[in-house]
PAKOL-991452 format. One record per residue (C-alpha): x, y, z. Coordinates in Angstrom, 1 decimal. Last residue first. Layout:
<rs>
      X      Y      Z
      X      Y      Z
...
</rs>
This chain:
<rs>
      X      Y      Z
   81.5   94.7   65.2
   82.7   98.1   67.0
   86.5   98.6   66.1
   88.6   99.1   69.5
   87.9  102.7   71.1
   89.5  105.6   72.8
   88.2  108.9   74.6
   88.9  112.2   75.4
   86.6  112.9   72.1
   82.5  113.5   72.9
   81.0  110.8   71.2
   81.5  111.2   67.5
   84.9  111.5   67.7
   85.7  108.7   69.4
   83.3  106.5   66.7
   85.2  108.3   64.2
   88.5  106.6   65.8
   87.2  103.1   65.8
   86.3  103.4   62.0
   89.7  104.6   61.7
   91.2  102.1   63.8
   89.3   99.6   61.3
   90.6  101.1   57.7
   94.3  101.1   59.4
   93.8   96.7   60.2
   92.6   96.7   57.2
   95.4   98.4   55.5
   98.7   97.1   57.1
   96.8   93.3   56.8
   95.1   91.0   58.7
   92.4   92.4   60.0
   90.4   93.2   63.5
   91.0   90.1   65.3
   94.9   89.0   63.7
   96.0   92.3   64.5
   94.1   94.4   66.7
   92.8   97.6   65.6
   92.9  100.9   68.4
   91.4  104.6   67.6
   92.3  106.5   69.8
   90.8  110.5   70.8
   93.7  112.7   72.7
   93.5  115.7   74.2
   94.3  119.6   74.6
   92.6  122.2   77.3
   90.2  123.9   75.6
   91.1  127.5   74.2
   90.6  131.1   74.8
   89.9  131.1   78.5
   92.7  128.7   79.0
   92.9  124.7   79.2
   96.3  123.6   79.8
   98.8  122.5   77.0
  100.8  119.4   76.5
  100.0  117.1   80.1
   96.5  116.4   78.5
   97.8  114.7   75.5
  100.6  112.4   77.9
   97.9  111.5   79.9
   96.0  110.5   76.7
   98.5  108.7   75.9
   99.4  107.0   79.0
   95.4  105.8   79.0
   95.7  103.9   75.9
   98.6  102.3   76.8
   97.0  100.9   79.9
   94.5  100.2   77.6
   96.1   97.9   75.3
   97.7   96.1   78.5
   95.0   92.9   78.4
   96.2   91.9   74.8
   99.8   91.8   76.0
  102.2   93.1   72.8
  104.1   90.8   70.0
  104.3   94.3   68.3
  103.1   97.4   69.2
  102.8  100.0   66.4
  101.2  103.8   67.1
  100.4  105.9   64.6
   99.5  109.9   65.1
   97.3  112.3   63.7
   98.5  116.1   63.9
   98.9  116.8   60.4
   99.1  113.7   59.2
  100.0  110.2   59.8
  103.3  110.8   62.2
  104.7  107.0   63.2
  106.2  105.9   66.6
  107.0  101.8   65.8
  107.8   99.4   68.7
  111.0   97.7   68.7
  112.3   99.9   72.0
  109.2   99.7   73.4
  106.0  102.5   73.7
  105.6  105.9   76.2
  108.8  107.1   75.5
  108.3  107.5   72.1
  104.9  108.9   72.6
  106.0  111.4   74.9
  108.5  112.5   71.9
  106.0  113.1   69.7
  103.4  115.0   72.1
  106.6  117.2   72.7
  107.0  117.6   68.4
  103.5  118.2   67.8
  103.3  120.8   70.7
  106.2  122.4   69.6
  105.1  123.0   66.5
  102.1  124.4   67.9
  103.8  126.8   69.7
  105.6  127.9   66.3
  102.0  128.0   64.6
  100.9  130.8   66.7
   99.0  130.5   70.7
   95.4  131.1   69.1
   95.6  129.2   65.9
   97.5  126.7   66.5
   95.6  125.8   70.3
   92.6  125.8   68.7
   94.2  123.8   65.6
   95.1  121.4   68.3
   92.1  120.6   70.0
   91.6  117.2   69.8
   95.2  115.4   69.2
   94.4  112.4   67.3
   95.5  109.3   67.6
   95.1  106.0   65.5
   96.8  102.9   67.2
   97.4   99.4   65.3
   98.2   96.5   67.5
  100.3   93.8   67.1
   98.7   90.6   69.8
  100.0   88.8   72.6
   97.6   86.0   74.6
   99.6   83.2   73.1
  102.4   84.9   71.8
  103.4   86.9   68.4
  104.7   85.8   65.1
  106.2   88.6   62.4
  104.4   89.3   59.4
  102.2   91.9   61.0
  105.8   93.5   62.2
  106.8   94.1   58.2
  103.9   95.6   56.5
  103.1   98.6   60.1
  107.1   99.0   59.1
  106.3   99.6   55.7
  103.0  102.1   56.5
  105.6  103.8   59.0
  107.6  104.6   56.8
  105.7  106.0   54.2
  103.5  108.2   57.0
  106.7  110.1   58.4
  108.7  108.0   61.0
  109.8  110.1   64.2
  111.5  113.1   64.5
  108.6  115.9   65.4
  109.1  118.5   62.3
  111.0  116.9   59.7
  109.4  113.6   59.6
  111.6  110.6   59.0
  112.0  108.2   56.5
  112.5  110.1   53.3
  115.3  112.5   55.6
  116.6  109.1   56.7
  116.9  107.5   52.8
  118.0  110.9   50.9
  120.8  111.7   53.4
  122.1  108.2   53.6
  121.7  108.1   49.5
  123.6  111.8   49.5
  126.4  110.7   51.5
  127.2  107.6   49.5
  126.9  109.5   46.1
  129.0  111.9   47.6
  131.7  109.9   48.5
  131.5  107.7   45.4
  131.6  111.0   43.4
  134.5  112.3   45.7
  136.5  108.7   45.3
  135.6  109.0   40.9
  137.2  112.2   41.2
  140.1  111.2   42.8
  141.0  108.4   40.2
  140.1  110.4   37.6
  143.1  112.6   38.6
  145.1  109.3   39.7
  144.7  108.8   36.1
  145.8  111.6   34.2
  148.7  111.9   36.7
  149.7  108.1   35.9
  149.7  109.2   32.2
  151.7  112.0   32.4
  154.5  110.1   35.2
  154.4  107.2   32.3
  158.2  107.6   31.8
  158.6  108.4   35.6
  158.0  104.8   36.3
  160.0  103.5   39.0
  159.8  106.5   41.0
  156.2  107.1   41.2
  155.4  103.7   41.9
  155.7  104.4   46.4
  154.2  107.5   45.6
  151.2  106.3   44.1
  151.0  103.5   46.1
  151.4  105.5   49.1
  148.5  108.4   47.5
  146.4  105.1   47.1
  146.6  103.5   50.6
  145.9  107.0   51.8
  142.9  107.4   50.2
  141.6  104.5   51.3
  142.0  105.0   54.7
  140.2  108.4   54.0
  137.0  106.4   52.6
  137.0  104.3   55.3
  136.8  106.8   57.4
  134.1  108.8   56.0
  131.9  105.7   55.6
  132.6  104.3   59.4
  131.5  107.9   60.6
  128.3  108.0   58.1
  127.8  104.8   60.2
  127.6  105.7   63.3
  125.9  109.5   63.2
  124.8  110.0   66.5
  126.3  107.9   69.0
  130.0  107.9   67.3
  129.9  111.8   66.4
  128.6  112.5   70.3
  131.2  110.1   71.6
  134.1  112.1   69.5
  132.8  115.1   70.2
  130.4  118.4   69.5
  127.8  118.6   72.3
  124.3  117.1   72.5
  121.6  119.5   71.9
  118.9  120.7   74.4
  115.7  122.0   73.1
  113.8  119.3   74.2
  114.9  119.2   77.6
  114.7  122.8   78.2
  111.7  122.9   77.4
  110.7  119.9   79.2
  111.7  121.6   82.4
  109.8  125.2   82.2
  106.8  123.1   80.9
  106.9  121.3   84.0
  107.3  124.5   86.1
  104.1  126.3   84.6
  102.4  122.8   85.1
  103.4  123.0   88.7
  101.8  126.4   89.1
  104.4  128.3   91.0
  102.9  129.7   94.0
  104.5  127.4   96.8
  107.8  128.4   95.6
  106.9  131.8   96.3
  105.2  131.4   99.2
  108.5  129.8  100.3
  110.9  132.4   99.1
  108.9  134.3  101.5
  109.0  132.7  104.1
  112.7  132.4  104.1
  113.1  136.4  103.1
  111.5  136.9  106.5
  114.2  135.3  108.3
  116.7  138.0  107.6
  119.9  137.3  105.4
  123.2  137.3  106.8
  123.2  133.7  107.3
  123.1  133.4  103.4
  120.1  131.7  101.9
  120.1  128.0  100.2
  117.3  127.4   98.2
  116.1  124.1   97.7
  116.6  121.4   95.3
  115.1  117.9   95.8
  117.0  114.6   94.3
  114.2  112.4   93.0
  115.4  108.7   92.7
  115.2  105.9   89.9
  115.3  102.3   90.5
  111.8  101.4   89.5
  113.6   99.8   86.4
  117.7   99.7   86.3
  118.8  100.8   82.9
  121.0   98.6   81.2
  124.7   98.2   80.4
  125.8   95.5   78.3
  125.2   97.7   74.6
  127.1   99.8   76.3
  127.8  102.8   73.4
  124.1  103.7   72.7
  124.0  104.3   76.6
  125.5  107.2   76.6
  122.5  109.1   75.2
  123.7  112.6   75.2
  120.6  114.6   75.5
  117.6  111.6   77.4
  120.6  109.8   79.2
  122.2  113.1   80.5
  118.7  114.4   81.7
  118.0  112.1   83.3
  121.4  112.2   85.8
  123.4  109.1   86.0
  123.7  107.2   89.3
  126.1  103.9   88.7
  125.8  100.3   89.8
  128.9   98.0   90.8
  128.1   94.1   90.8
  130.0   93.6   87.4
  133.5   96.0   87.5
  134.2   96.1   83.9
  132.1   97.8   82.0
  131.0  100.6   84.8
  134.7  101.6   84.0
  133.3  102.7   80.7
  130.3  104.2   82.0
  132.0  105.9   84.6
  133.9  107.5   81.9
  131.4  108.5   80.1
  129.5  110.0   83.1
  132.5  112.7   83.5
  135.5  111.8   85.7
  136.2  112.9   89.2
  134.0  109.8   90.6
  132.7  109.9   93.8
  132.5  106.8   95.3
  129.2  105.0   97.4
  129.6  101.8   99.2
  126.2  101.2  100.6
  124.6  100.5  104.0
  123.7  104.3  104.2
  121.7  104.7  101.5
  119.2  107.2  102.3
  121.9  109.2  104.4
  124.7  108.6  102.0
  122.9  109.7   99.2
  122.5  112.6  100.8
  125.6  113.8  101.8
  126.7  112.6   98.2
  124.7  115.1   96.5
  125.7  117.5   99.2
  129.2  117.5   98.3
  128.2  117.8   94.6
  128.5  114.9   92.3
  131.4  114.0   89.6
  130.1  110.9   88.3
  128.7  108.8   91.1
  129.6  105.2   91.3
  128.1  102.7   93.5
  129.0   99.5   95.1
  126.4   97.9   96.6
  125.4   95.9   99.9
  121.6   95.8   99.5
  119.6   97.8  102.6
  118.7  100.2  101.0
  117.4   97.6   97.7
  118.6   97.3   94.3
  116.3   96.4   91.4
  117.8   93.8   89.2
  118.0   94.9   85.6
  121.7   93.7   85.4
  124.8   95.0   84.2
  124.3   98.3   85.9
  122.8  102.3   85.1
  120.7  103.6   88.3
  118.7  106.8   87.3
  118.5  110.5   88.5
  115.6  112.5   88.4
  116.4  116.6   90.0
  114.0  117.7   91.8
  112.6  121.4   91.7
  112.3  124.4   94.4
  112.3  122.4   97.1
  111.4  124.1  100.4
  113.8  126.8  101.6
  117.0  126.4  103.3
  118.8  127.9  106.3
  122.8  128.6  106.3
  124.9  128.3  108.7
  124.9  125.1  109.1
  123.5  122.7  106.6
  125.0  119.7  107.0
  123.5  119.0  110.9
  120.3  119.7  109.9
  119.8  117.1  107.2
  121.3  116.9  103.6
  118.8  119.9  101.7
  120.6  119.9   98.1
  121.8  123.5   96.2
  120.8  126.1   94.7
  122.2  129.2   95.9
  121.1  132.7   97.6
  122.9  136.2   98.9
  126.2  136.5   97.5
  129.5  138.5   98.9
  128.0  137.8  102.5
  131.3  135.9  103.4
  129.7  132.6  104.6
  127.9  132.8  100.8
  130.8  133.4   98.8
  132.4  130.8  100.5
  129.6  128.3   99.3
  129.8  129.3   95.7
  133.6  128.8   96.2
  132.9  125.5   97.2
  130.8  124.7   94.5
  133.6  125.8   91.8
  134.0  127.9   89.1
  132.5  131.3   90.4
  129.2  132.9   88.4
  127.3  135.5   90.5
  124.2  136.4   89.5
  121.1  138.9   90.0
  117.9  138.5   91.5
  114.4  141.0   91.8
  111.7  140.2   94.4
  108.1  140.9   93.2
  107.1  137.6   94.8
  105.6  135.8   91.4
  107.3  137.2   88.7
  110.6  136.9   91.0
  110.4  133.4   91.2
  109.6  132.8   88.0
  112.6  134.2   86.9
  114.3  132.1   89.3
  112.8  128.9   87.4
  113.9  130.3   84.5
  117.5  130.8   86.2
  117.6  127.1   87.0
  116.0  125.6   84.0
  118.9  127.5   81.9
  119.9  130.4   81.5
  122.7  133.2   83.1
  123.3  136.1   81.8
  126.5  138.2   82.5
  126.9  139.6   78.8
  130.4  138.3   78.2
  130.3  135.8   81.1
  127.1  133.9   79.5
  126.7  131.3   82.5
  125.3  127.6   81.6
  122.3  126.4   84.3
  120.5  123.5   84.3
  120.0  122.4   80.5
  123.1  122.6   80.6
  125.7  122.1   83.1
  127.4  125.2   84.0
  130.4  125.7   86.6
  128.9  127.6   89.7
  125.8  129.5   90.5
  125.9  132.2   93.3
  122.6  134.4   93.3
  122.6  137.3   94.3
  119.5  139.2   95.8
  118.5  142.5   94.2
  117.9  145.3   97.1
  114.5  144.5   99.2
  112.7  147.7  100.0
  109.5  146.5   98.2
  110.0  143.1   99.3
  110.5  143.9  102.8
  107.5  145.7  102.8
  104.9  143.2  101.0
  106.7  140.3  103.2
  105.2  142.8  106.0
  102.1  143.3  104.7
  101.7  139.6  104.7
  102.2  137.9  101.1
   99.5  135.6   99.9
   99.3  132.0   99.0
   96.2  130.2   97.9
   97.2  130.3   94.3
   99.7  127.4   94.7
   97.4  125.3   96.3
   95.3  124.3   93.4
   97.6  121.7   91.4
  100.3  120.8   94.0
   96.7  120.7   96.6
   94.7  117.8   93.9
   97.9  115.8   93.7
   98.2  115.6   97.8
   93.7  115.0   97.7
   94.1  112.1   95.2
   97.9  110.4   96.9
   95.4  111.3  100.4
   92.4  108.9   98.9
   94.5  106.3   97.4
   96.6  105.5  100.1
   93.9  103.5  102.5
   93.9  101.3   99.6
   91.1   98.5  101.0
   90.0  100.1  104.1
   89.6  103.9  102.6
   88.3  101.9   99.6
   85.2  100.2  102.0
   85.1  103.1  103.2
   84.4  105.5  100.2
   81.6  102.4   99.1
   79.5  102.4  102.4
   79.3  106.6  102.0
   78.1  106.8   98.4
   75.6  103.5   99.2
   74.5  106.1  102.4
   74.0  108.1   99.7
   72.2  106.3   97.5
   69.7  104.9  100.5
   68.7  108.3  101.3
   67.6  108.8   97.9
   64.1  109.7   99.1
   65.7  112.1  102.1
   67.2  113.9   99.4
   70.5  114.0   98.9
   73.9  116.3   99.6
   77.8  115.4   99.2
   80.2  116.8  101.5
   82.9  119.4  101.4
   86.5  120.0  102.5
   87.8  123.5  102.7
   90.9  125.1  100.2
   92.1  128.5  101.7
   92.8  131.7  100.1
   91.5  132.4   97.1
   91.3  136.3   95.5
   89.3  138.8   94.0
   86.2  137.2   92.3
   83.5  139.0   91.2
   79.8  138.8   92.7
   76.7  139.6   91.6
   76.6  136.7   89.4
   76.6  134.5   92.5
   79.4  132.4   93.7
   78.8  129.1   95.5
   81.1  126.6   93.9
   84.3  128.9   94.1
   83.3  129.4   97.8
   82.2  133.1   99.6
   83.6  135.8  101.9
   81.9  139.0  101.0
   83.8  142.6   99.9
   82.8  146.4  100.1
   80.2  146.0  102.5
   76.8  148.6  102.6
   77.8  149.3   98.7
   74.0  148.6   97.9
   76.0  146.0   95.6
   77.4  144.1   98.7
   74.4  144.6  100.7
   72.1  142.4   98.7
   74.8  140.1   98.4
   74.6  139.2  102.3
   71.2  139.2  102.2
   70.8  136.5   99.6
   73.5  134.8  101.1
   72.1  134.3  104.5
   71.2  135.9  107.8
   74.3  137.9  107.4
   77.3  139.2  109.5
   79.4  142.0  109.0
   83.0  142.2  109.6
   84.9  145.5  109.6
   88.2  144.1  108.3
   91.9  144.0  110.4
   94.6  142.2  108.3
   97.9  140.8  110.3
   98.2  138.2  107.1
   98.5  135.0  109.1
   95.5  136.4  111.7
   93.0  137.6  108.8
   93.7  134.4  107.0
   92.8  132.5  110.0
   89.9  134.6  110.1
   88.2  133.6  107.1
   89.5  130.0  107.3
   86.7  129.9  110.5
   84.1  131.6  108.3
   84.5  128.5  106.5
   81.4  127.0  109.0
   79.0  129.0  109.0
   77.2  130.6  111.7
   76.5  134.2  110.0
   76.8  134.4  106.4
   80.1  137.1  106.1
   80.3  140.3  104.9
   83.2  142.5  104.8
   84.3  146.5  105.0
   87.7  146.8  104.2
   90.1  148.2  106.7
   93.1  147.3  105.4
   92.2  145.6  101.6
   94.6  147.6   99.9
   97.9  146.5  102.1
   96.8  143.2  101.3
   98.9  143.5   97.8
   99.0  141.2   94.5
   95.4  140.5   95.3
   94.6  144.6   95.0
   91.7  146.2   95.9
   89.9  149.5   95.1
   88.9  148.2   91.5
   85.3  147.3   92.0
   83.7  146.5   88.1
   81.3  144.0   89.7
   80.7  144.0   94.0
   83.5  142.4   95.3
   84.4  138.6   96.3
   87.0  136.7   99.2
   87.8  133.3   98.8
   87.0  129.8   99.3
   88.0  126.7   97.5
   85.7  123.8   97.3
   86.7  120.1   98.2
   85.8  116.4   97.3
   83.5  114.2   99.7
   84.3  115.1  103.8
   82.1  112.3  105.9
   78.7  112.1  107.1
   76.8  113.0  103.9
   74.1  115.4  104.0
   70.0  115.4  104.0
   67.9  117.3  102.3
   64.1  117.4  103.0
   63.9  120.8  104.1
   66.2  122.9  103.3
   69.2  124.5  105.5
   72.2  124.0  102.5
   73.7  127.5  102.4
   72.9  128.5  106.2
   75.2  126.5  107.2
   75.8  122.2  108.3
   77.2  121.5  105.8
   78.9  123.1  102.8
   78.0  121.2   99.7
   80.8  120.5   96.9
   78.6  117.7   95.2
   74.9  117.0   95.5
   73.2  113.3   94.8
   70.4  111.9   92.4
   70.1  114.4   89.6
   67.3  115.6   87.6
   65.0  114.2   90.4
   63.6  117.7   90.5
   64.7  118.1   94.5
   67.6  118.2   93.2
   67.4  119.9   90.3
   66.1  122.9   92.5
   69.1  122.3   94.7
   71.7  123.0   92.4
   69.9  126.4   90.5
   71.9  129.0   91.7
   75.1  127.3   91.7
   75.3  125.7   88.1
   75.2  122.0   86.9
   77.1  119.6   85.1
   76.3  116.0   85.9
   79.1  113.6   87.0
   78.3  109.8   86.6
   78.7  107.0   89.1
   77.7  103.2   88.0
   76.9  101.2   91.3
   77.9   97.7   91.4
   80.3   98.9   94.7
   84.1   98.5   95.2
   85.1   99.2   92.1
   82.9  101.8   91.2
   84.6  103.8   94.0
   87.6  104.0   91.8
   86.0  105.1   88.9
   84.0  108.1   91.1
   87.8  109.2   92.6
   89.2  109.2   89.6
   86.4  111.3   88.2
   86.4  113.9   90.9
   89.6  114.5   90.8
   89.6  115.2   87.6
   87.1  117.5   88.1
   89.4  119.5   90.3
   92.2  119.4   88.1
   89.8  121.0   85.2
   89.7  124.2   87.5
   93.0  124.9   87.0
   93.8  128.1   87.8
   90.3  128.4   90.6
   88.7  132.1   91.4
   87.2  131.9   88.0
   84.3  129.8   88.9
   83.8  126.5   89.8
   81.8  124.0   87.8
   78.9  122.8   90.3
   79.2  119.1   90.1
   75.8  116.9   90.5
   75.7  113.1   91.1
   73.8  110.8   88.8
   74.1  107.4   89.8
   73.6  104.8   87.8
   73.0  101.2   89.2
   69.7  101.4   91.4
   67.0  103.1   89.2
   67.9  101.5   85.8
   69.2   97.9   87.3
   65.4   98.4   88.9
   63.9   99.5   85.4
   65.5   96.6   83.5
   64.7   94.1   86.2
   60.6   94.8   85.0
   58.5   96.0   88.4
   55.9   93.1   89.2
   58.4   92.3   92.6
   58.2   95.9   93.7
   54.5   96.1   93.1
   53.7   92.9   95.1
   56.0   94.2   97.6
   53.6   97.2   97.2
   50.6   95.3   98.0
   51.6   93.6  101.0
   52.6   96.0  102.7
   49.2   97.8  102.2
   47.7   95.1  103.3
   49.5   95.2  106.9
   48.5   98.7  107.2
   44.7   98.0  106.5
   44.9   95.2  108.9
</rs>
């Protein structure tokens, strides 16, 4: 009876309890993330992760998830404490996480890196080389779980270690700084102030923690991860595969062997062929090569030890020969299938090159479509493999360069072509077919690999690999774009007509019209010799009144772009932009289209100025620049404010895609610079006014994205913002 009242009493209680406090209690979701330590390159990446993961999950559940910093030692405490409701990055089951009342997640949520740690200020070992850690003395916790990865990376790397086991951690630490063990096998979450990092090795799934009391959380945590696993069984593994390119790279580690053979190893040669910049151009009078290619080499051989030389040859067949005859070591080249690549062996892709499909039509081709396409002078193995993923298609190699193919591209409609990216972004061949379009969601990612002589033992395979695997993709994307950027079209006729269009049409016109007067001249010259003086006196003025018109003309071009446009990142300076912002908000828009008035601006950058030099950060305003050109339309408006603020101008734009926008540029922000030890990493706070809601004029609409940007500002940056009413 007393049981039964009791009941009844405290759904009583639950009903009497205000809706505010139960949407408090069951709608947001504190869950704690240990920041990792040192041991992790980019620890950002793994947040992100994290948060994409959390907003995606939100979707699919009325729960509102939000990441708490917290720190190792103290996790648990706060969990019990009620400071937050769930545990990230927790081993289970081990010794770690054995406390009463605490419960764990089923299934694998996020992931931890583990690694081995000495005692403060040891300097015995070396990461670069296992050799120094033969015969080391380590501790492990006894009966958990990652000790597994532990001695898989004893077995891959042939080490022997006098292993120790523990009770627990405290324990285990203890005897790392009495000196009893000289290193201890630990997570990037876990890590005690007594211990310093020495090196990651394997990346380990973890779980999410609770107390028994917020069972029902957890179990919400676990409902909603697969009811997404059902719904977009891809988004989970695309999150974890771009989560490993960003952490995996610094698990690698060369066996004592590699470590040998690289030591020993004489310079490898590289055969490169021809030149195409920004790939690879040769220097033959001071045998240098540069270029993406050779930087990426060069990072190659920071990361391996290995050293490279080069062999320039004019052809890709002679590369290849130089190869089967052992006079060269290593190439680039494309991976087409087993059967192509005989003798040789290949390692993993190095890069990708991004090609895209030019036609008369924006229709998206399929494999299986019947098409005629036209490759502008392509390697054999280029067309080995576009033969094999498109093998119902009628693909030609063309002898002439991508102009040309352009121009026969004119007149054969139904025939596509596949330009390289980098071609359309430097040269810009495109400018001169206005009929000719650019083929969305039609581009394709040719992989490079190494190719290695015959000749060559199988070690250097693996460890070409590592070394691949070791590059830090934002290391090799900031290789690419710098070459990008930096790249200048070449000195001809198409280059003079692309680029400069109407100063051409001026200066010839202006010699056309010369020679109509000297023929004149000469034709009159003979029937009036009696005024010869006279005539001289006035073809002299004559002449000079041409060069003052020609320079005249000139200098008001000159005058009106370099008034236009800024100096340092290209697009339109503050003036112009302010004219343009005049003349699209006079222009009609659709039902449900809007203009719209972005404020960005870069947080961070006077950080990054400061500590990597005003050069770098030149380049910084001029990349983020150029990603924002790419990011908006053709008749949209790319504007520089000041300093590093930025003005974006859609016109006649979907009201619903603002924040897709939005969200490309602060992709694009994040993508500039990574976060160091001296600096932040660099972002982007917006600002956004909507034309006719927010104002209807240049200025109002400018005054309200400013109001909108403060209000960024104000609340922690990252972050963008319509006008608050």
């Amino acid at each position: 009876m007393k049981a039964l009242l009791s009941f009844i009493i405290s759904i009583c209680l639950l009903l009497a309890m205000p809706a505010s406090q139960l949407e408090a209690e069951d709608l947001n979701i504190r869950l704690g993330y240990i920041q990792p330590d040192n041991s992790l390159v980019n620890p950002h990446v793994l947040r992100q992760y994290y948060t994409s993961y959390l907003d995606e999950l939100s979707k699919h559940t009325d729960w509102d998830y939000h990441l708490v910093n917290i720190n190792a030692s103290t996790a648990f405490e706060r969990l019990f404490a009620g400071d937050i409701d769930l545990l990230l990055s927790v081993e289970y089951p081990s010794s770690l996480g054995l406390k009463g009342g605490i419960i764990y997640s089923t299934i694998n949520f996020g992931y931890d890196v583990e690694g081995l740690y000495s005692r403060i200020g040891e300097t015995r070992f070396d990461p670069h080389d296992l050799n120094t850690l033969a015969g080391a003395r380590v501790g492990i916790i006894a009966a958990r779980p990652i000790n597994q990865q532990f001695e898989l990376f004893q077995q891959n790397n042939s080490l022997n270690f006098a292993v120790k086991a523990f009770a627990n951690q405290q324990e285990m630490l203890a005897a790392l700084q009495a000196g009893s063990v000289d290193l201890v096998v630990d997570t990037a979450t876990n890590t005690m102030p007594e211990e310093q990092f020495l090196l990651a090795y394997s990346r380990i799934p973890v779980r999410a923690a609770a107390t028994t009391a917020n069972r029902n959380k957890l179990v919400n945590l676990e409902n909603a991860i697969n009811r997404l696993n059902m719904e977009n069984p891809h988004f989970e593994p695309q999150l974890s595969h771009t989560l490993a390119e960003k952490l995996d790279f610094q698990l690698v580690h060369y066996t004592p062997q590699e470590s040998q053979y690289i030591k020993m190893s004489l310079p490898l040669r590289v055969a490169i062929y021809g030149g195409v910049y920004p790939y690879v151009i040769y220097d033959e009078a001071q045998k240098k090569a540069q270029g993406i290619y050779p930087d990426l080499i060069s990072q190659l051989a920071k990361n391996s030890g290995l050293e490279f030389t080069y062999v320039h040859v004019p052809t890709y067949d002679d590369a290849v020969n130089l190869l089967k005859s052992g006079q060269a070591d290593l190439m680039l080249d494309i991976y087409a299938g087993p059967e192509d690549h005989q003798p040789f062996y290949y390692t993993n892709p190095l890069t990708t090159l991004p090609y895209t499909f030019i036609g008369s039509t924006s229709q998206t081709p399929s494999s299986a479509d019947n098409i005629k396409l036209i490759v502008p002078r392509p390697e054999p193995s280029l067309m080995k493999y576009l033969q094999q993923k498109f093998p119902s298609w009628d693909i030609t190699a063309s002898p002439a360069p991508a102009a040309e193919a352009l121009n026969a591209l004119d007149q054969k409609p139904g025939t596509l072509a596949l330009i390289r990216n980098s071609m359309l972004e430097i040269d810009r061949p495109l400018m001169l077919h206005p009929d000719l379009v650019i083929i969305p969601d039609a581009s394709i990612n040719v992989p490079i690999s190494i190719i290695i002589a015959p000749n060559q033992p199988r070690i250097l395979q693996g460890i070409l690999n590592k070394a691949i695997t070791q590059t830090d993709p934002e290391k090799r994307l900031h290789i690419i774009q710098k070459h990008i950027i930096k790249a200048r079209p070449g000195f001809s006729l198409q280059h003079i007509l692309t680029f400069y269009p109407l100063q051409t049409g001026l200066v010839c016109g202006l010699i056309l019209l010369l020679l109509a007067i000297m023929i004149f001249l000469n034709h009159h010259s003979r029937a009036m010799s009696k005024a010869k003086k006279l005539l001289q006196e006035n073809n002299t003025k004559l002449k000079a009144t041409i060069l003052e018109l020609q320079e005249t003309t000139q200098s008001r071009e000159f005058y009106k772009e370099k008034a236009e446009i800024d100096a340092l990142t290209g697009v339109l300076n503050k003036a112009a932009i302010e004219t343009i912002g005049q003349e699209m908000l006079s222009a009609p828009f659709q039902q449900g289209h809007c203009h719209a008035l972005f404020i960005i601006d870069l947080d961070h950058f006077k950080e990054a100025n400061d500590t990597l030099g005003h050069q770098k950060g030149d380049e910084i305003l001029h990349h983020f620049a150029l990603n924002l050109v790419h990011i908006v339309r053709a008749h949209d408006a790319v504007g520089r404010f000041a300093g590093d603020e930025f003005i974006l101008l859609l016109q006649d734009f979907p009201q619903e895609a603002i924040a897709s926008v939005a969200r490309r540029v602060m992709e694009a922000a994040h993508s500039l610079e990574p976060a160091s030890d001296k600096f932040p990493g660099l972002s982007a706070s917006i600002g956004i006014a909507l034309y006719p809601v927010h104002g209807n004029d240049y200025q109002e609409l400018l005054h309200h994205a400013d109001q909108a940007l403060y209000y960024v500002k104000e609340h922690g940056r990252n972050n963008w913002s319509l006008p608050h009413q």
